[in-house]
Structures are given as C-alpha cells and as structure tokens.
C-alpha positions as CSV (number, residue, x, y, z in Angstrom):
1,X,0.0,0.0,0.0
2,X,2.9,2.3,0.9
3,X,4.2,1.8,-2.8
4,X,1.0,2.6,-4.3
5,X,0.6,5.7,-2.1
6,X,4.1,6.5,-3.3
7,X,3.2,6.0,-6.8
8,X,0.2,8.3,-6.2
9,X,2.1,11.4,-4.8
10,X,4.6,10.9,-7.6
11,X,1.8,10.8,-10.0
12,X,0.5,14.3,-8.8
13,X,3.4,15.4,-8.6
14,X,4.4,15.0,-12.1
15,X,0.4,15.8,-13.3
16,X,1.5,19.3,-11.5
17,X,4.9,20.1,-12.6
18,X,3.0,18.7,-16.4
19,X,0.4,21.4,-15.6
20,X,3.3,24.3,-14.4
21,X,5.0,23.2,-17.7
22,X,1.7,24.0,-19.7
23,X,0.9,27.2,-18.1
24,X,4.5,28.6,-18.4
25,X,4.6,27.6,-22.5
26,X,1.2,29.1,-22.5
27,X,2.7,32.5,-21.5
28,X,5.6,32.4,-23.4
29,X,3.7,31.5,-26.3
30,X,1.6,34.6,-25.4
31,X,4.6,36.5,-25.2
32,X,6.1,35.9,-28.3
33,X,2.4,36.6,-29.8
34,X,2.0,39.8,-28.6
35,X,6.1,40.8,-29.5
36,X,5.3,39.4,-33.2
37,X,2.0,41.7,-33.3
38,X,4.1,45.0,-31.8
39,X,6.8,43.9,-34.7
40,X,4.4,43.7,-37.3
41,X,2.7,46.9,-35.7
42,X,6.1,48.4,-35.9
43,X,6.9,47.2,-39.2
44,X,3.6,48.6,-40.7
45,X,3.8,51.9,-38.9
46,X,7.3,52.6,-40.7
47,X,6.3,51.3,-44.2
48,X,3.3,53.6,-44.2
49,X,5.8,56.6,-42.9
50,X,8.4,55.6,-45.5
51,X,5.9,56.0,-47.9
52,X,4.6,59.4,-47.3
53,X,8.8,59.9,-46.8
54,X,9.0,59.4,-50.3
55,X,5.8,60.8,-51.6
56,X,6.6,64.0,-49.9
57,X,10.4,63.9,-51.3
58,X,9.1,63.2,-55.0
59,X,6.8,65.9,-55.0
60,X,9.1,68.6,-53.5
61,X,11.8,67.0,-56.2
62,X,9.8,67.6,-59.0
63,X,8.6,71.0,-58.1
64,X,12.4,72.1,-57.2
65,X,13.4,70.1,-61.5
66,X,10.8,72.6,-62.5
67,X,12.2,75.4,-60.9
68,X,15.5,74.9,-61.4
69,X,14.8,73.7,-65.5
70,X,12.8,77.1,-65.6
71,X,16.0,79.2,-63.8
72,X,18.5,77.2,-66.3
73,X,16.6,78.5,-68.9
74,X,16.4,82.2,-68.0
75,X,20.0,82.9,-67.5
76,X,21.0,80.7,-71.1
77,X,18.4,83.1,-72.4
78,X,19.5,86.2,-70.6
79,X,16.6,87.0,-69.4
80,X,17.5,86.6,-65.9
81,X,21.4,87.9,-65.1
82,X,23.7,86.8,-62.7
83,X,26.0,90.0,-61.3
84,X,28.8,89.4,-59.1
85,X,30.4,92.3,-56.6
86,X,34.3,92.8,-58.0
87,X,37.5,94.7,-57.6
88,X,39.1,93.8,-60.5
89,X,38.3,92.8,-64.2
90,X,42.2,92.0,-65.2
91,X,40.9,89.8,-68.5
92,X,38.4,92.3,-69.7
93,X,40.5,95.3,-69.4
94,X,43.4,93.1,-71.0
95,X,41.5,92.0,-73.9
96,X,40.1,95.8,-74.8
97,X,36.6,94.1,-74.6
98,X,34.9,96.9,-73.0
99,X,35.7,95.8,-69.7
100,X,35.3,97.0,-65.8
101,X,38.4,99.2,-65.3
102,X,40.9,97.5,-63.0
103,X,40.9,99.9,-60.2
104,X,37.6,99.8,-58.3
105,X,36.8,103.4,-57.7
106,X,37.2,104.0,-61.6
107,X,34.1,101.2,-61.7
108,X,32.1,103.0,-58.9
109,X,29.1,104.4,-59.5
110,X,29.9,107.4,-57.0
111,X,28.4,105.8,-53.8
112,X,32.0,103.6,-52.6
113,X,29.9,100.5,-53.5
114,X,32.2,97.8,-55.5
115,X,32.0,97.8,-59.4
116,X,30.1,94.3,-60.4
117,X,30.2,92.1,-63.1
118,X,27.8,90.4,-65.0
119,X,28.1,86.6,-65.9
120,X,27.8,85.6,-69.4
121,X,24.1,83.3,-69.8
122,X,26.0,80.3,-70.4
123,X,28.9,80.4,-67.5
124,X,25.4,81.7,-65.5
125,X,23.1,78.4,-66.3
126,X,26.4,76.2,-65.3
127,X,26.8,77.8,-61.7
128,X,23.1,77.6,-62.0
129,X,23.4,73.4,-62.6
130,X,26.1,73.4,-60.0
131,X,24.5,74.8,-57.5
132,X,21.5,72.5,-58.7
133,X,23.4,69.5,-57.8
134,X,24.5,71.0,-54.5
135,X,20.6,71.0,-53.6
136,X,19.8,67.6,-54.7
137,X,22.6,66.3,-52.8
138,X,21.6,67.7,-49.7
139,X,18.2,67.3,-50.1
140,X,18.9,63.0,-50.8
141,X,21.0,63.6,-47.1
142,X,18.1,64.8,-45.3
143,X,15.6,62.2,-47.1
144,X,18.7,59.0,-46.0
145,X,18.9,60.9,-42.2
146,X,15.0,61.0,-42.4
147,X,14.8,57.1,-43.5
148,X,17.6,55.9,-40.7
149,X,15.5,57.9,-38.1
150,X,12.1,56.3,-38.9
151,X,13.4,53.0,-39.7
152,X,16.1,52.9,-35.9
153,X,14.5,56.1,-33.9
154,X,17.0,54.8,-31.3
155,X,19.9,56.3,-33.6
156,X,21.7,59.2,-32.3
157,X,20.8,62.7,-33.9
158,X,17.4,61.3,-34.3
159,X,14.7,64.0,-32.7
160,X,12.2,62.4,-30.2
161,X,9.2,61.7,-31.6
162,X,7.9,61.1,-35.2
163,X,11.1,60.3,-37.3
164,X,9.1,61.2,-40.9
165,X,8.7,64.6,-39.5
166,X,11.8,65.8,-39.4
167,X,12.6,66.3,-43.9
168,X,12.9,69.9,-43.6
C-alpha cells in the first residue's frame, strides 16, 4: 500500500509540474504573440511613414526640377542675369573688350559701393546646374537621415518623436 501511495504522490506530482510546464509555454507562447503583433505593428507603422517619406520627397523634387529647369533657362536666355560684386576685371580690361576698369573706384558708381560684373548666360546656367546638384545632394542627405531615423528612432541625432517629420 505504501508503494501505491508512493506511486500516487509521484503521479500528482508530475500531473502538477506537467500542468506548471503548460501554463508557463502558455505565456511564453503569449509573449512571443503579442512581440510578433508590436513587430508587425512596428513594421507597418514605418512602411506607411516611408511611404509618405518618399511621396513627400518626389513631389518637392519635381517641383524644385521645375524650378531649377525654368531658372537654367532664364540665365542661357539672358533674361534673368547673374551680377557678381568685384574689384578687378584684369581679363576684360586686357582684352580691350569693354571691360570693368581695374581699379575699383574708376568702376564706382559714386556711392563707394564695388563695381560688379555680369556673368555671361552660359557660364550663368552652369553655376546655375552646380548649385543644382548641390541642392539635390543635400536634399537625398536629409531624405537618408529622415529614412535611418524612422526605420532605428534609437539612432543618435534622431529627434524624439515622429522620425518622418523631421525632412525639412
């Protein structure tokens, strides 16, 4: 009888540690449910901000092409001028062209302001194209710091809060 009362106490015993065994998978299981949910949450969340991340950096692209094909245009035309502040005009004076005077109170206008010079269209729509570029490049810097910041908000630099925000 004593071995069957053994075997009975061991029986529970096990039945219990079975049922601890259940209950603890259970919550882990629940766990790593609700962690895939907040991940998927998380996951969605960014994919819908990376999108309006890149609808809003299309749009301002194409409006800034526009500009900046419409500007291009001007100054090849002429009619839009690029003038520069200057002291001297060495080549212009040298090559009997009509050119600013090298001394810059003989290009004065009366007022001590500096004589200026005027860009030709063409050397005008090139630093117009440089200084395109320059844009675009910094403009595809704040769209990657945007990206990193709304994909790892974590990342140092990153403001608190919504990461998309922050294409200025």
């Amino acid at each position: 009888m004593r071995a069957s009362a053994d075997l009975a106490t061991e029986r529970a015993a096990h039945a219990r540690d079975n049922t601890r065994s259940a209950e603890a998978a259970a919550a882990a299981a629940a766990v790593a449910t609700q962690a895939a949910s907040q991940a998927v949450a998380t996951q969605s969340r960014q994919a819908q901000q990376l999108s309006q991340l890149d609808a809003q950096l299309t749009k301002e692209r194409a409006n800034h092409e526009t500009e900046n094909a419409r500007l291009r245009a001007d100054l090849a035309a002429g009619t839009r001028r690029v003038r520069l502040s200057a002291t001297s005009c060495a080549a212009a004076a040298h090559t009997g062209g009509g050119g600013m005077p090298d001394s810059p109170a003989a290009g004065a206008v009366g007022d001590d302001s500096a004589a200026s010079a005027e860009l030709d269209p063409a050397t005008a729509a090139a630093l117009a194209g440089i200084v395109v570029d320059g844009d675009r490049a910094i403009a595809q810097l704040r769209y990657l710091q945007a990206y990193v910041c709304t994909v790892r908000p974590q990342t140092a630099d990153c403001p608190a809060g919504h990461a998309a925000d922050s294409t200025q």
